[in-house]
N, C-alpha and C positions, 0 to 999 in steps of 0.2 A: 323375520323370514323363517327362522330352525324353527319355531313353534308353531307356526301358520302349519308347517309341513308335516310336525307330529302330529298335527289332530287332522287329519283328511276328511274323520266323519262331519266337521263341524257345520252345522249349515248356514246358506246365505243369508243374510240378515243385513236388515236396514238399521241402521242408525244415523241420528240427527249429524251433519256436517260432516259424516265421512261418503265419501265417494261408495256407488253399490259393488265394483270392482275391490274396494279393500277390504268391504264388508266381513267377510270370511275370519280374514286377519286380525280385524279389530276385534271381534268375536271373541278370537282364540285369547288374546293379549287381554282383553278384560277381564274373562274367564279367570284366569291367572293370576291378575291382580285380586280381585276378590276374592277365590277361596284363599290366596294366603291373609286378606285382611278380616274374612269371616274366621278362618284357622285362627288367628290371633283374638278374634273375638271369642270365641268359643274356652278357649283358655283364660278369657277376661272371667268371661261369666262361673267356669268352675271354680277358679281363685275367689272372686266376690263372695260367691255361696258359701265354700267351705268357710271360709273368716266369719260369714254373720253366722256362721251353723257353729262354730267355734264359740265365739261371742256370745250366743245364748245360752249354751249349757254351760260356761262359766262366769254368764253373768243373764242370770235367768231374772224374762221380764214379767211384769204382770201386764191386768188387760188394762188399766191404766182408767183414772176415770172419765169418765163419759163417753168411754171407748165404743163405738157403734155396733164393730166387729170381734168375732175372740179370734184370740191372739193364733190358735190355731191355725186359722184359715192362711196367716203368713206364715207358719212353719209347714204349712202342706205346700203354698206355692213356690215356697223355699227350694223344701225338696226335690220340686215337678221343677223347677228351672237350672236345679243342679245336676238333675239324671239328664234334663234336655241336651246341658253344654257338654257333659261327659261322650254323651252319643254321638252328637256332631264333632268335637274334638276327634274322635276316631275316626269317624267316614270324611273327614275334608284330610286327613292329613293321610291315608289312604287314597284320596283322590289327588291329594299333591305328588304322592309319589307314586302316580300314575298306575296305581292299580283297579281303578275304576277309570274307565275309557272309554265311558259313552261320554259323548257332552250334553245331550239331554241331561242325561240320571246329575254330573255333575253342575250344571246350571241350576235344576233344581235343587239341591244340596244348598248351596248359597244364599238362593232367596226363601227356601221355606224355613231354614235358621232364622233371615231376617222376622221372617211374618209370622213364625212360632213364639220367638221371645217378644217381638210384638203383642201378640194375643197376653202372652203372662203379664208382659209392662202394664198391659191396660188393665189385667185384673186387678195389679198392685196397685194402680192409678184411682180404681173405681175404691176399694177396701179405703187407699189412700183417704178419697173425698169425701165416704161415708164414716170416717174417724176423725178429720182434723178439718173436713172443707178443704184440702191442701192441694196443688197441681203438680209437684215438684216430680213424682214418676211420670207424670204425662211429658215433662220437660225434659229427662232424661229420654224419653221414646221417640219426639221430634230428632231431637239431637243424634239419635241410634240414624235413623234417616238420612240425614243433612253429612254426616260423618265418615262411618264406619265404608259400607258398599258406596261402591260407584255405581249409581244408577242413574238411567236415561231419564232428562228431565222430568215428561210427563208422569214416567212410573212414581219417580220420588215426591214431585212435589201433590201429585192424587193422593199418594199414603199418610203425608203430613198432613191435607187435607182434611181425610177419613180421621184422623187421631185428631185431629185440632176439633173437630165437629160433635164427636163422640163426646171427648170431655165435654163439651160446652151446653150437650143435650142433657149429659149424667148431672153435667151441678144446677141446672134448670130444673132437671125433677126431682132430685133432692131437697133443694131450697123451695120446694113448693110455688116456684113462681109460675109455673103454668096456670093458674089460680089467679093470682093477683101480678098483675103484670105494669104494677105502679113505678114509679121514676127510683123511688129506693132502694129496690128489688133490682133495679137496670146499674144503678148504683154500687151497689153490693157486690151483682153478680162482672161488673164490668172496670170496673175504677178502684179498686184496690189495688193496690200497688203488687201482690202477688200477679194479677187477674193481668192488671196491665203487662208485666213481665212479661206472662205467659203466651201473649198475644205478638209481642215484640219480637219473642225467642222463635216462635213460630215462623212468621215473615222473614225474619233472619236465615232461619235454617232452610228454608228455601232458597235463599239465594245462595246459600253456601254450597246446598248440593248442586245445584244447576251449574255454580262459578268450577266446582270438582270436577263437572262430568266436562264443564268446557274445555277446561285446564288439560285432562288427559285429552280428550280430543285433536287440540293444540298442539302438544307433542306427539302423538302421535303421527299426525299429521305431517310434521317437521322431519320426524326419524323416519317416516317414508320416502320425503322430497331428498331427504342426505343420501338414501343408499340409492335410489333412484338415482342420484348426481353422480355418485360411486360408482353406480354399474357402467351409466354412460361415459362417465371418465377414463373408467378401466378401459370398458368399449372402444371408445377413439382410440386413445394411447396404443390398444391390442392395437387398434385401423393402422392407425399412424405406424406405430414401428414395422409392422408387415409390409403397410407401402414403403418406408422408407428403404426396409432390407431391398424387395422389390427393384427400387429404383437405382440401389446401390450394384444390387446385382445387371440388370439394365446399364444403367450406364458404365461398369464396367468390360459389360459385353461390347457395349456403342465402342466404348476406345478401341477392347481390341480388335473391330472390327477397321476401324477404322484407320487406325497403324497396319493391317492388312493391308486394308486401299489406298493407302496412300504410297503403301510400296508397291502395288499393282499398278498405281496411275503414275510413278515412276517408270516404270518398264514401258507403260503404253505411251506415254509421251516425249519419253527419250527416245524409243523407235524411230515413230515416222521424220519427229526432228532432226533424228540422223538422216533418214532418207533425204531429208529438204537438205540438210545443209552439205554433205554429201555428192548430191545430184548436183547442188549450185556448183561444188567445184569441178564437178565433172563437164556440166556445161560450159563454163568458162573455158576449159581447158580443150572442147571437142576438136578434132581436126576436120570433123564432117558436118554437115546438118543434120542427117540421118542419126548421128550418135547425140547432137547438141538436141534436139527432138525428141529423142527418146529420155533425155535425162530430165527433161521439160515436164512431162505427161506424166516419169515418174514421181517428180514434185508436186504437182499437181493432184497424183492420187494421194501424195501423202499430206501435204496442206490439206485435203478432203478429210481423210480419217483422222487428223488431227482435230478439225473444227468440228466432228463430230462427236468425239472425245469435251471437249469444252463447253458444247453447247447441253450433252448429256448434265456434265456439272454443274451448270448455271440453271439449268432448268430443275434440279433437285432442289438447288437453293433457294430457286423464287416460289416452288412447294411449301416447302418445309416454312416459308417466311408469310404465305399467304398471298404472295406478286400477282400470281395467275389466277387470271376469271375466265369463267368460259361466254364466250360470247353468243349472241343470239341472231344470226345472220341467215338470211336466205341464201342458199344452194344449190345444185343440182347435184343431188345423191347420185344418181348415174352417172354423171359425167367424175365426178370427184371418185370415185370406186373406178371407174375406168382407166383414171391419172394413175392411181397407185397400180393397177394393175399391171399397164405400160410400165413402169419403171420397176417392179419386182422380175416384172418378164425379161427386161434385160439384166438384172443381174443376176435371176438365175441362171440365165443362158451362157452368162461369165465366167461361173463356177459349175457351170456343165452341169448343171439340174434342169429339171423336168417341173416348168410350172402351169397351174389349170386354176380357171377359174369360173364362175358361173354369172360377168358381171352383166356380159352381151344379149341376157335370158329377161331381166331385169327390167321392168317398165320403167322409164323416166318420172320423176317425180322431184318436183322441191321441195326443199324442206327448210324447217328455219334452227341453226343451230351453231355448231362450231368448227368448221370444214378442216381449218387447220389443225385443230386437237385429234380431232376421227383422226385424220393423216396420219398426223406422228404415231398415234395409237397400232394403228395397221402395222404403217412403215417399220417399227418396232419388232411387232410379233411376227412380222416376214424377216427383217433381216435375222431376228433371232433363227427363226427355222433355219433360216439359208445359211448359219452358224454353225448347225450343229448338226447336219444333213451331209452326207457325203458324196462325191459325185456318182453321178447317174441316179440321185437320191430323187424323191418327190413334194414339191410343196403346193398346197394350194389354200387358196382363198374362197371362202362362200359368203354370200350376204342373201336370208334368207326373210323376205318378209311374211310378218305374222300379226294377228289381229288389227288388221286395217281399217279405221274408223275414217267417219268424211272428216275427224279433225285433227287426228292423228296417225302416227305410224310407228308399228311396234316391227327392229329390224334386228336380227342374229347373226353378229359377225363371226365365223371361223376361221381360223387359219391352223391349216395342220401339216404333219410332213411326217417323213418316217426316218427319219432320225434317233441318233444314240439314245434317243428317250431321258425322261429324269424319274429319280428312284424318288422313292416316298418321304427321305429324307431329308432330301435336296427341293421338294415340293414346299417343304414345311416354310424354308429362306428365301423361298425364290423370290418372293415382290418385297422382299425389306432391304432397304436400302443399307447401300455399304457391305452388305452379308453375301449378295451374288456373287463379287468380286472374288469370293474365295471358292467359290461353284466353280467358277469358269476357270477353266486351266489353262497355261501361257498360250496353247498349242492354236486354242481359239481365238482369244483374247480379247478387248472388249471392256468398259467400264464394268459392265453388269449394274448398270444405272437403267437399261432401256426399258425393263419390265416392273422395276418401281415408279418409275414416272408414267409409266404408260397404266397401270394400277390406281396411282391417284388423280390421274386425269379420268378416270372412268369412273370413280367414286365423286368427280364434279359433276360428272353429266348423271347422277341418280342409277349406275350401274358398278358393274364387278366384272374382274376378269376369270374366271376358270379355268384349270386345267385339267385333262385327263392324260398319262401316260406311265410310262414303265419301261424301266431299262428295256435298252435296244429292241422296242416298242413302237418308235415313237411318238410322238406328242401333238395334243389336238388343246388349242387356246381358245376359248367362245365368248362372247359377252352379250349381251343385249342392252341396246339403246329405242328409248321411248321418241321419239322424234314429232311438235307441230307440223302440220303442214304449212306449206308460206301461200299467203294466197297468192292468187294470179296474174300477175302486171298490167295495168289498163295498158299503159303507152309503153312503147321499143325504146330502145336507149336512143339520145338523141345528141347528137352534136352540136352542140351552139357555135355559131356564127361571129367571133368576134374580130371581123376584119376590123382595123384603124384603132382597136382597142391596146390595154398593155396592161400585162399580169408583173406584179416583181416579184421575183423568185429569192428569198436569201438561203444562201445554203455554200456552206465552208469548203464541201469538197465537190472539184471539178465535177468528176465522173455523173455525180447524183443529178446535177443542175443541168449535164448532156441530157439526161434520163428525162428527168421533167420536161428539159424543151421537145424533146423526141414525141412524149405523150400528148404535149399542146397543141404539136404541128398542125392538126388536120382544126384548131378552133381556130388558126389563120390570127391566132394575135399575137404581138410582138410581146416576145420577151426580154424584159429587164434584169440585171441580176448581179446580185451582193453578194458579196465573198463573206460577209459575218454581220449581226445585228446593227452594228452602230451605224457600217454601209446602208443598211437597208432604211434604218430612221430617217438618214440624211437624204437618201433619193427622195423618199416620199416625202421629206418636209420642203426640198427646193422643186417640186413638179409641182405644174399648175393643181386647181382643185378641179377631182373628178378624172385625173389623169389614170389613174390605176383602177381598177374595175376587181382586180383581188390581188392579195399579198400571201403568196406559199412561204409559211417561215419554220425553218429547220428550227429546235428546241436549243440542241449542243452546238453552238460556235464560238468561236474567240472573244476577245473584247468585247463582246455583249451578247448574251445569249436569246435565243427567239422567246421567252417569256419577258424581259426586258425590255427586248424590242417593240413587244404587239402591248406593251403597259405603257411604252414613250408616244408610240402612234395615234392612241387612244388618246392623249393627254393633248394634242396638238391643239391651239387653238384653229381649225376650220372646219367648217361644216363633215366633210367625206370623212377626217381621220374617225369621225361617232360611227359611222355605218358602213364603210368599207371593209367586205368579208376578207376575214386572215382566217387563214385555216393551217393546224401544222401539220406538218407532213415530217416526221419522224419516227428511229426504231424505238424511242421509249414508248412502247404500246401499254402499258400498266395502268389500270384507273387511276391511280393516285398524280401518273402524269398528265391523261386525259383532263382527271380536273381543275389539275393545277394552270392547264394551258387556257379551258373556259375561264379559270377566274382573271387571270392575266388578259382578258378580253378578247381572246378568240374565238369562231364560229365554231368551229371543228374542228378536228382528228383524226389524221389518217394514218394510218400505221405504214411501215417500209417493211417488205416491199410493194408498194402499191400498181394494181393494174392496170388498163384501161377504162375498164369499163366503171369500175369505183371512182375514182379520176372524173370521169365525164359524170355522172349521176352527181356526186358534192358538189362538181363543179355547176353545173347547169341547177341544183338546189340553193343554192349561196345566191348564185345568181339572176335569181327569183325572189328571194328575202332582199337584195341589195335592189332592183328595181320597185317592190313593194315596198321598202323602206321610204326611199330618195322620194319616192310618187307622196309618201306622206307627207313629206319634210317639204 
């Protein structure tokens, strides 16, 4: 990498098996390697020269007989190969220590050494041939090739080529075989054991350079994917230990937030529990009914503000756990905006506020979505206002529709009031949970759960809550929901008829099972009814077949619970237990219990508290599949 950076001029360049991305680098790094093993060479060649230049003047030769060439002609190339290496020796090790900084001028450096002392090798080679017939400088000149530089295959093994070819042309026109090109001559020039050598060493030194330039390649290649591993290691590890501080610090925060709340939801729960318990002894002990009444109503508000308190907290939980789904149900947005309206209006009128709204402006429209969610949403950011609003103070509510398509409806809920306002500080904690807690002061009091829940319930329906305000300001909350339209009801809700008929009802507690029979009255069929699952097994296994026309089975009861129950029904040996609609009707409303009730063989699911009109539609549905069924059977 240090070296890729010192050379910035270097240019791109391709080379065989490196990526064009490392290109640059590989460049720089090869560069590198060969002027230090050309520097080494260059020092080879001035050492060899001086010794033979030594060697001759005191051990002077003659031209030897049958000598082709004089002797001169090797002390002049002598010479010219010892001034070559002198030169080069100087400009590579000036280029080594980077006093030459182009990398043209020093790539050139490198390879014209190589193909300078080539040019002389071959002179020597040719002087050689025309004195002895011999090849032996042509075989040191491959080997300078194969060796010395790292060169890119093609460049290397074309040069060994060029020099394999040369000699083989030089000893063809010497031995006069251009002339006579007989089998002896083929002989001569090919099958001597020098000839053979020379041939071998060739071949050979090809693969050596090619195996060289593979070899650095190879590691190269390897010391790239290491520091590559190294960065991304480092990388993560940097990740990792910043998430971790992160989290550290996070969930530090979480605690103390939450030892906060937990001594807030001490103060808020040991209140009204005093109020309850309290008022109980106060009622007991009244001398009047006016005092026993009034201590009644007081418990009562505070049993209210208590299970509001609880329900806040449970509803965080089944968040943060994944509990809650929003549902997709047909509506009347007018009418449900209306509901909330009527009950903020009274309670601001309790606390002597001034409430407005624009729901009565509003076209009627259905929509298909999750009424109960909108609700608490609303209900939430009103009671908030109505919180922190003083009397004679203002709140109001707008729902404002906006690009209305024939298949949708795009609708902006406001709620705003003129209240204490909140500072920009207090904006930053306001929807995280467990942090309002320490916002809201005794004086108000309040989980400070209502606008985290009501935050992530708004992040289910593909929306956000916003706020604008500022101390003693007050505070304006908005959000936008995208709402289908529900299309339009062929047929009015209709009551089924089941005079002489019998529904069994199982369900543990009195009160519910009054509730149920209240909502059947007007379908005129007798009601049956179990106190717990194992009750309801047995009525329906000793009554005739076809006696019960549907079974409402509570989930939570005693000694056998309604998944139990509607898995024993199922199992009976006669015809009705296979196709008699069970439907439950309990408050575990959570898909996880939805589906555990179908697998347990029920039809359906109705959530508590259930209404009329939902009541009648399942029922009169179920009732339709149990006819359509029996007509198969």
């Amino acid at each position: 990498m240090d070296q890729a950076k010192e050379k910035p001029s270097a240019p791109p360049t391709r080379f065989p098996g490196i990526p064009e991305r490392h290109g640059r680098r590989f460049a720089a790094e090869l560069l590198e390697i060969n002027t230090n093993r050309m520097l080494g060479f260059a020092v080879y060649i001035v050492a060899l020269q001086v010794v033979l230049q030594v060697t001759n003047v005191l051990y002077p030769q003659g031209q030897g007989e049958g000598m082709a060439v004089p002797l001169d002609f090797y002390i002049v190339l002598s010479l010219l190969t010892l001034l070559v290496g002198v030169v080069y020796w100087i400009l590579l090790a000036l280029s080594k220590r980077g006093r030459i900084k182009n990398h043209g001028v020093r790539v050139f450096l490198v390879h014209s050494l190589l193909y300078v002392y080539s040019v002389l090798q071959m002179a020597f080679c040719s002087l050689n041939i025309l004195s002895h017939q011999g090849v032996n400088g042509q075989i040191i000149l491959v080997l300078l090739f194969g060796m010395v530089p790292i060169l890119r295959p093609r460049q290397s093994v074309i040069s060994i080529l060029v020099s394999f070819l040369y000699t083989l042309i030089f000893l063809l026109c010497t031995q006069n075989v251009v002339d006579s090109l007989g089998r002896s001559a083929w002989e001569k020039l090919f099958l001597t054991d020098m000839r053979a050598y020379f041939i071998i060493i060739n071949g050979f030194t090809m693969m050596i350079s090619v195996f060289i330039y593979r070899l650095h390649v190879s590691d190269f290649l390897k010391s790239v994917q290491l520091e590559e591993t190294n960065t991304n290691l480092e990388h993560i590890v940097a990740e990792r230990t910043k998430e971790l501080e992160e989290k550290t610090r996070a969930a530090q925060a979480a605690s103390q937030a939450k030892n906060r709340f937990m001594a807030s939801m001490s103060h808020e729960i040991r209140t009204p529990l005093n109020a309850i318990i309290g008022m109980s002894q106060i009622a007991r002990k009244a001398a009047t009914k006016e005092k026993s009444d009034a201590a009644v109503r007081e418990i009562s508000k505070a049993s209210g503000h208590l299970l509001g308190i609880l329900s806040d907290i449970l509803d965080m939980s089944n968040i943060e756990s994944g509990k809650i789904k929003i549902k997709h149900e047909r509506f009347n947005l007018n009418r449900a905006l209306s509901e909330i309206a009527s009950i903020s209006g009274e309670r601001c009128a309790a606390k002597g506020l001034i409430f407005s709204h624009n729901i009565a402006d509003l076209p009627a429209a259905a929509v298909s979505g999750d009424q109960l969610r909108l609700r608490q949403i609303l209900l939430n950011l009103l009671d908030n206002a109505m919180k922190f609003t003083p009397e004679d103070g203002k709140v109001s509510l707008t729902a404002l529709y906006e690009n209305e398509s024939p298949d949708r409806l795009e609708v902006v809920f406001t709620v705003a009031d003129d209240g204490i306002g909140i500072s920009a500080e207090q904006q930053e904690k306001l929807f995280i949970p467990f942090e309002q807690g320490s916002i809201n002061s005794m004086k108000h009091g309040g989980t400070g759960l209502g606008l985290a829940i009501s935050q992530n319930l708004a992040a289910m329906m593909d929306s956000r809550i916003s706020v604008k305000s500022a101390l003693n300001q007050g505070a304006e909350f908005s959000f936008r929901l995208s709402l289908p339209k529900a299309p339009a009801r062929e047929e009015e809700l209709t009551i089924p008829d089941l005079s002489g008929k019998h529904i069994l009802s199982a369900e543990d507690i009195e009160i519910n099972r009054l509730v149920l029979s209240e909502l059947l009255a007007e379908t005129r069929a007798e009601i049956d009814e179990a106190e717990d699952g194992a009750a309801a097994v047995q009525k329906f296994a000793s009554s005739p077949e076809g006696y019960y026309w549907v079974v409402f089975m509570d989930l939570l009861m005693p000694n056998m619970d309604g998944y139990e129950a509607a898995a024993a029904i199922r199992k009976l040996e006669r015809p009705d237990a296979a196709r008699v609609p069970i439907v439950a009707l309990s408050a575990n409303a959570y898909q996880d219990d939805i589906d555990r009730a179908l697998r347990a063989g029920m039809n359906a699911h109705l959530a508590k508290p259930v209404d009329f009109e939902t009541l009648m539609r399942a029922l009169t549905e179920e009732l339709n599949q149990h006819c359509l069924s029996a007509g198969k059977a």
